[in-house]
VEXBASE-875854 format. One record per residue (C-alpha): residue number from 0; residue in one letter; x, y, z. Coordinates in steps of 0.1 Angstrom, whole numbers. Example, Ala and Ser with C-alpha at 12.3 -4.5 7.8 and 13.67 -1.06 7.14 Angstrom:
BEGIN
- 0 / a / 123 / -45 / 78
- 1 / s / 137 / -11 / 71
REM end
This chain:
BEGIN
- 0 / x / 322 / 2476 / 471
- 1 / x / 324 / 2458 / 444
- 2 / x / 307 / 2416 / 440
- 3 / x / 301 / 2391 / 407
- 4 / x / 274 / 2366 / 410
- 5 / x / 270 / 2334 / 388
- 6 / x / 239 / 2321 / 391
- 7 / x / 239 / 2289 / 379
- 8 / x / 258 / 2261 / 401
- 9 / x / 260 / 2237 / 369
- 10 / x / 255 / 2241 / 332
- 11 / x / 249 / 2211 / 311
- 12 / x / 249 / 2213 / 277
- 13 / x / 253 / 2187 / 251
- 14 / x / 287 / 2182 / 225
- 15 / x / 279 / 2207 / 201
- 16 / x / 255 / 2235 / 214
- 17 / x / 261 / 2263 / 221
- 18 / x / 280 / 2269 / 258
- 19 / x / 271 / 2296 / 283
- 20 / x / 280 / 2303 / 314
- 21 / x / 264 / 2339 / 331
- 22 / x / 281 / 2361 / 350
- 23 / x / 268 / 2397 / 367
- 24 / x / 288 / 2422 / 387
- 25 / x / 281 / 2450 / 408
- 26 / x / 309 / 2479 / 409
- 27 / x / 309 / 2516 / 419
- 28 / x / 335 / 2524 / 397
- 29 / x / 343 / 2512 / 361
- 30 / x / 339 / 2474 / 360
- 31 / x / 375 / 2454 / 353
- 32 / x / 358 / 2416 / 342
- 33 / x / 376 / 2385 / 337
- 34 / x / 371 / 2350 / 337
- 35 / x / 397 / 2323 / 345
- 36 / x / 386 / 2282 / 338
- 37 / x / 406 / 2254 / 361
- 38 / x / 404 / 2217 / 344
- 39 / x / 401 / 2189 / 363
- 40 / x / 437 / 2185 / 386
- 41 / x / 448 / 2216 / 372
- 42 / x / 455 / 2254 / 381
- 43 / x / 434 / 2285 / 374
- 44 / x / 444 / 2295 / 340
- 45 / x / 429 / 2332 / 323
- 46 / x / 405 / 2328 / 298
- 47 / x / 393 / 2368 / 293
- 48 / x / 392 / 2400 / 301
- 49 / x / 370 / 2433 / 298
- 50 / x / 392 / 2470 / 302
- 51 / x / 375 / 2487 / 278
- 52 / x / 374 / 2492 / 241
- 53 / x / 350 / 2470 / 223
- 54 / x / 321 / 2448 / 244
- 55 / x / 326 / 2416 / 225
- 56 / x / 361 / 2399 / 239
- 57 / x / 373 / 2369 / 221
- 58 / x / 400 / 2346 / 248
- 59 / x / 413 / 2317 / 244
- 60 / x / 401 / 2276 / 235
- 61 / x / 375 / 2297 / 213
- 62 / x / 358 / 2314 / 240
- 63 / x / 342 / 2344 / 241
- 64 / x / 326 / 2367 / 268
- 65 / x / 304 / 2403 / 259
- 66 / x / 304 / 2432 / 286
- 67 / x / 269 / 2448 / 287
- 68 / x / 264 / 2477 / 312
- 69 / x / 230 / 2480 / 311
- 70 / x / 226 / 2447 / 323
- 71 / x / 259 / 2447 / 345
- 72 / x / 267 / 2416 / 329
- 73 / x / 297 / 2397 / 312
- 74 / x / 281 / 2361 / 303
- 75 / x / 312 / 2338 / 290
- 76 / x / 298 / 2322 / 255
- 77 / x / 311 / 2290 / 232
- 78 / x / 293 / 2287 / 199
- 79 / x / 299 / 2246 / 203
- 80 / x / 309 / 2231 / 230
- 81 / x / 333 / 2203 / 237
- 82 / x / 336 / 2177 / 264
- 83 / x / 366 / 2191 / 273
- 84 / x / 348 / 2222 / 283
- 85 / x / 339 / 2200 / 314
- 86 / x / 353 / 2225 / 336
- 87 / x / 346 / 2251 / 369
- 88 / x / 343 / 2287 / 356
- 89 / x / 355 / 2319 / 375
- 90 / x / 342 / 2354 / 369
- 91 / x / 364 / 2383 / 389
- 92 / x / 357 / 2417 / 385
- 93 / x / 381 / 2446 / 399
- 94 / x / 364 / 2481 / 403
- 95 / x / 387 / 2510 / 387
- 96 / x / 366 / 2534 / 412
REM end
């Protein structure tokens, strides 16, 4: 079985700060992570993704995302957020088990 959980329904942050958006999986296997954003009247578009390699993945529109096992989490980070980051935010995960 495998499940991601984001706990927050809305972030606000102001034009700026620093943008965070958490995301925490559960897997039986080795964790796959991703995370796609979809703009107002637009498709699902791929931000990021975790394999494997190093923990700290660096995506697109300056976002970034860091895979932490101990805390079976992959929180999706922007050091300064835009308006345009007004968005809805998907985590996926895909167990490799």
């Amino acid at each position: 079985a495998q499940s991601v959980a984001q706990p927050e329904d809305e972030v606000t942050v102001a034009e700026g700060n620093p943008l965070t958006v958490k995301c925490t999986y559960s897997v039986s296997g080795n964790p796959y992570l991703f995370w796609y954003i979809q703009y107002p009247n637009e498709g699902l578009q791929f931000l990021l993704k975790y394999i494997t390699g190093d923990n700290l993945v660096k995506g697109s529109y300056g976002f970034e995302a860091e895979f932490n096992k101990s805390q079976t989490s992959f929180h999706l980070k922007k050091p300064s957020a835009l308006v345009s980051d007004s968005a809805l935010y998907f985590c996926a995960v895909r167990d490799t088990h």
